[in-house]
C-alpha positions as CSV (number, residue, x, y, z in Angstrom):
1,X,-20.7,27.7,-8.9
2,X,-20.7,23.9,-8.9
3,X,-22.8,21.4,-11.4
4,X,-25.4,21.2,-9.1
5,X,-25.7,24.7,-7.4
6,X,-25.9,25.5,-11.4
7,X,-28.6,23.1,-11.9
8,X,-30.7,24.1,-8.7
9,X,-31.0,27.6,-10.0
10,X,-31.5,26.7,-13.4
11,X,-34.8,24.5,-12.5
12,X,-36.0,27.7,-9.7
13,X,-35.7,30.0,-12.4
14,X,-37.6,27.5,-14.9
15,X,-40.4,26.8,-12.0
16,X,-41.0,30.5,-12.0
17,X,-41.7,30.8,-15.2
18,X,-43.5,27.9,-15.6
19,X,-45.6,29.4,-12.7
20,X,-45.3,32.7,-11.2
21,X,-48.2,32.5,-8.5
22,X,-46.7,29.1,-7.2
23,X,-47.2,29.1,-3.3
24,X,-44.3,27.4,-1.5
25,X,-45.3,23.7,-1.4
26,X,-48.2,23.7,-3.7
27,X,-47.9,21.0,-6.7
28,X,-47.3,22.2,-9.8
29,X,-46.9,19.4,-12.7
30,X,-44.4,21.2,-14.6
31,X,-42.3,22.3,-11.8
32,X,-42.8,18.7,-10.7
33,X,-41.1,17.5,-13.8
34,X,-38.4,20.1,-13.3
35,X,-37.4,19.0,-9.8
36,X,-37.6,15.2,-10.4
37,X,-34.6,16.1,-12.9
38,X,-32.8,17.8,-10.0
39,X,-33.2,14.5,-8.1
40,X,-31.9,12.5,-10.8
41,X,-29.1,14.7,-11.4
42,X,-28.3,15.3,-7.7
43,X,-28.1,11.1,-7.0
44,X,-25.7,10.5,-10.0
45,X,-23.7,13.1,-8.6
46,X,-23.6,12.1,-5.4
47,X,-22.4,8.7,-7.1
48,X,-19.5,10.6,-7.8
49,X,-20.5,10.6,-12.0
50,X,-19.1,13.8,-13.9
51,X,-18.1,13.7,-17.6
52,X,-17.9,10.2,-19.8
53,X,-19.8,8.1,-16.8
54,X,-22.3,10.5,-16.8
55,X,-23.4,10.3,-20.3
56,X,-23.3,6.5,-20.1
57,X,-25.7,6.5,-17.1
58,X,-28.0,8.6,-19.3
59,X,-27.8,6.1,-21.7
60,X,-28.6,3.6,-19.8
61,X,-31.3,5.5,-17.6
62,X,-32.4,6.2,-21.3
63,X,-33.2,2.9,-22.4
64,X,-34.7,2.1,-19.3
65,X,-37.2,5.0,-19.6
66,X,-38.0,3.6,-22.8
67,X,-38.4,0.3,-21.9
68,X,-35.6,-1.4,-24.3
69,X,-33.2,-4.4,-22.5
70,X,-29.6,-3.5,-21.5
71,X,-28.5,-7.1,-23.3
72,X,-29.3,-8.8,-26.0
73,X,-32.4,-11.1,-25.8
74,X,-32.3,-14.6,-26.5
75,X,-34.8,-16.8,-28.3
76,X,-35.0,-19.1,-24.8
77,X,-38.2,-20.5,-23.8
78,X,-38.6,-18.1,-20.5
79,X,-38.2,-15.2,-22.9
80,X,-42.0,-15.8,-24.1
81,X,-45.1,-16.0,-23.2
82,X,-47.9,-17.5,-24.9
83,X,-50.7,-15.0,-26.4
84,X,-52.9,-16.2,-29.4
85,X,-53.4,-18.6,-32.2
86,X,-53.7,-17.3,-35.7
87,X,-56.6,-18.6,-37.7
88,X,-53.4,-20.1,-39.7
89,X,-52.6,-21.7,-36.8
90,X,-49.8,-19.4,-36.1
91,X,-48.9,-19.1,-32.7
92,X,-47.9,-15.8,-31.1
93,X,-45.5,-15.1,-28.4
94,X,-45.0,-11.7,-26.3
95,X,-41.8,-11.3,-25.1
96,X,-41.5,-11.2,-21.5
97,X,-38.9,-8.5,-21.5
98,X,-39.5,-6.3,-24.6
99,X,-43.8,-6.3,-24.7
100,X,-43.2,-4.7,-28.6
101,X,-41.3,-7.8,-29.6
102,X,-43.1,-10.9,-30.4
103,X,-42.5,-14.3,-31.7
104,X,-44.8,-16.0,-34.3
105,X,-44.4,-19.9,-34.8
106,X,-45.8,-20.7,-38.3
107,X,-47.8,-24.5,-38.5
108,X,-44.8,-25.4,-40.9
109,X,-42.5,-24.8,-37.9
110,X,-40.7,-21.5,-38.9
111,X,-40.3,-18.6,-36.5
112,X,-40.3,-15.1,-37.0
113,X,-40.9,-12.1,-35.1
114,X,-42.1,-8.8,-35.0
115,X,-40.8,-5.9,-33.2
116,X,-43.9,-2.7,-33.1
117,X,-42.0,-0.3,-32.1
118,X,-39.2,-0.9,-34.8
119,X,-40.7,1.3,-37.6
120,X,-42.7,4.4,-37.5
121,X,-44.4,6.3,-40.2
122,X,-44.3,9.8,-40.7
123,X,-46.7,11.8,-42.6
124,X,-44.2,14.7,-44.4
125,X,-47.1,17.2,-44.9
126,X,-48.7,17.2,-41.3
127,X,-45.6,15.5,-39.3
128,X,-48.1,12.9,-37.8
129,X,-46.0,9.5,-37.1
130,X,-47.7,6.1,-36.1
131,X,-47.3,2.3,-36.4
132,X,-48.4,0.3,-39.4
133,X,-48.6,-3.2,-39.8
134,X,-48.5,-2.9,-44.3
135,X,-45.5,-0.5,-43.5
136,X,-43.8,-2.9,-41.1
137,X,-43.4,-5.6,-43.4
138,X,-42.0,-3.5,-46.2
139,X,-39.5,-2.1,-44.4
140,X,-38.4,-5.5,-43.1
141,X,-38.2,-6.5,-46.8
142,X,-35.7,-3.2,-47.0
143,X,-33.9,-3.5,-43.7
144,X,-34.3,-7.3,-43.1
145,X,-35.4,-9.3,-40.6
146,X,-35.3,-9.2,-36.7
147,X,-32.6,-12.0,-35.8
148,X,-31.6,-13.3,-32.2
149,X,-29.6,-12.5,-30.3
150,X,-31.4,-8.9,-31.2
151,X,-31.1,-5.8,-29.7
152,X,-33.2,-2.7,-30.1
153,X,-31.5,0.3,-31.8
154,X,-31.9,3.9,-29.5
155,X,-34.4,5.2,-32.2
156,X,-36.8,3.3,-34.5
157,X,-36.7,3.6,-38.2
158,X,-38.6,6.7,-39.9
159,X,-40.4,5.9,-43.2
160,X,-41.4,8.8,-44.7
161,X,-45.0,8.7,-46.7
162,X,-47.4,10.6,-48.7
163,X,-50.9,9.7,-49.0
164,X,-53.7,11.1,-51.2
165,X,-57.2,10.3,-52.9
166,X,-57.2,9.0,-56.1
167,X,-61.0,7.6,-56.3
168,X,-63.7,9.8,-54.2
169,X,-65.5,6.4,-53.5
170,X,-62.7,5.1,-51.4
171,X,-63.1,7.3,-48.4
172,X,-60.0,9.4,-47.3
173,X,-56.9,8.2,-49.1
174,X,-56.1,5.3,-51.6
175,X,-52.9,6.0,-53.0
176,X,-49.4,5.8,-51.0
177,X,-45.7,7.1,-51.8
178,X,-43.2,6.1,-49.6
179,X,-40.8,8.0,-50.4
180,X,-37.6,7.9,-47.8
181,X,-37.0,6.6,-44.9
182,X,-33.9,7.6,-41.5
183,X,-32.2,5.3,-40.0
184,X,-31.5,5.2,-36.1
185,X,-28.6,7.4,-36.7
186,X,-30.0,10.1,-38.7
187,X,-29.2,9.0,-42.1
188,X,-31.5,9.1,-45.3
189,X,-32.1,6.6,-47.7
190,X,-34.0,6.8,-50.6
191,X,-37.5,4.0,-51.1
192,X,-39.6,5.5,-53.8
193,X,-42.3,2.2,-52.9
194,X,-45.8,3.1,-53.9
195,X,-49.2,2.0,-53.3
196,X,-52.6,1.5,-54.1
197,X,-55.9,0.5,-52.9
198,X,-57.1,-2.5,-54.7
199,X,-59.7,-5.1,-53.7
200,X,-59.9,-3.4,-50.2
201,X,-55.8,-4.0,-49.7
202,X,-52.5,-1.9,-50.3
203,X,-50.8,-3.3,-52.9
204,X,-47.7,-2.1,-55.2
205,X,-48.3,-0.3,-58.5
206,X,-45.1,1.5,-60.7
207,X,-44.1,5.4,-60.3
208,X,-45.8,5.8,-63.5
209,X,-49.4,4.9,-62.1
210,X,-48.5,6.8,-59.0
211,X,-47.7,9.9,-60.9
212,X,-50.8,9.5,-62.8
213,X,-53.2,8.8,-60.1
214,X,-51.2,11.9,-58.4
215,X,-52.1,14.2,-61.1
216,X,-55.6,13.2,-61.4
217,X,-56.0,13.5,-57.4
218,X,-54.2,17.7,-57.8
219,X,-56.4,18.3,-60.8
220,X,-59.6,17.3,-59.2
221,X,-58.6,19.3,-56.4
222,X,-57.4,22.4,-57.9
223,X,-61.2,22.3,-60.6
């Protein structure tokens, strides 16, 4: 049996059980999904791919799905387009080929930019994972910042947080540990950042106050 004989059964036997009463042409999503697959795979071999040009086509198809650029991207004046002003008077740029990346032009004439989709936060008690601005900038102070030409890597960063209640009156959490973080590749690294609600804003406090406003938080809990 050949690669795609293989793969036609495999996605029959997968529509099946996906669903059982399916009447010969009637749209299923699931077994939609299934069979676009088949199409994919059946056109890259028909391109005559098998093996190490396989994979890279994935790759590539890969980024594509996920909207990242094949080359690097350059800080040239047809890579932006103009969004908002900044009550600062920071202009913001979108970038015309990455919409997560964008390009902020200070009044004293720096640039920097910001990529939203380069760091995502993970809750490690409920697995939740979402963007945050606060979170963003710390982890560009741990990482660094974006540079041109730049790139996007396969896989964001993961920062890795806890979050609890230290004062009832400030609604559902106040205190923050972020404790680790994986890079693209997998790897862990140790942050151990905390913070703290304070005049309506997150700000840093020591492992000491964490570990106290911790305890208080479990002890109120557990009364």
């Amino acid at each position: 049996m050949n690669m795609l004989d293989w793969a036609k059964r495999e996605v029959e036997l997968a529509c099946k059980r996906e669903n059982p009463d399916r009447k010969p042409g009637e749209w299923d999503y699931g077994c939609a999904c299934y069979e676009s697959a088949l199409k994919a795979l059946k056109s890259l071999l028909e391109d005559g791919h098998s093996g190490f040009s396989i994979g890279l086509t994935k790759q590539i198809l890969n980024r594509l799905i996920d909207e990242k650029p094949l080359t690097p991207i350059e800080d040239t004046d047809d890579m932006w387009n103009y969004s908002y002003v900044n009550t600062d008077g920071t202009e913001v740029y979108q970038c015309n080929r990455m919409s997560s990346l964008f390009k902020d032009v200070h009044p004293d004439g720096s640039i920097s930019y910001l990529d939203t989709d380069r760091f995502v936060v993970i809750d490690i008690k409920s697995g939740i994972s979402w963007h945050n601005g606060t979170i963003n900038r710390i982890m560009e102070e741990v990482i660094g910042p974006i540079t041109m030409p730049y790139i996007p890597q396969d896989e964001p960063y993961r920062a890795y947080r806890e979050e609890f209640l230290y004062d009832p009156e400030n609604g559902d959490y106040d205190t923050v540990g972020l404790l680790y973080y994986k890079t693209p590749d997998g790897e862990r690294k140790e942050l151990n950042i905390y913070l703290a609600e304070k005049d309506g804003e997150l700000v840093r406090i020591t492992k000491e106050e964490y570990d106290t406003r911790k305890a208080e938080s479990e002890r109120r809990i557990n009364k």
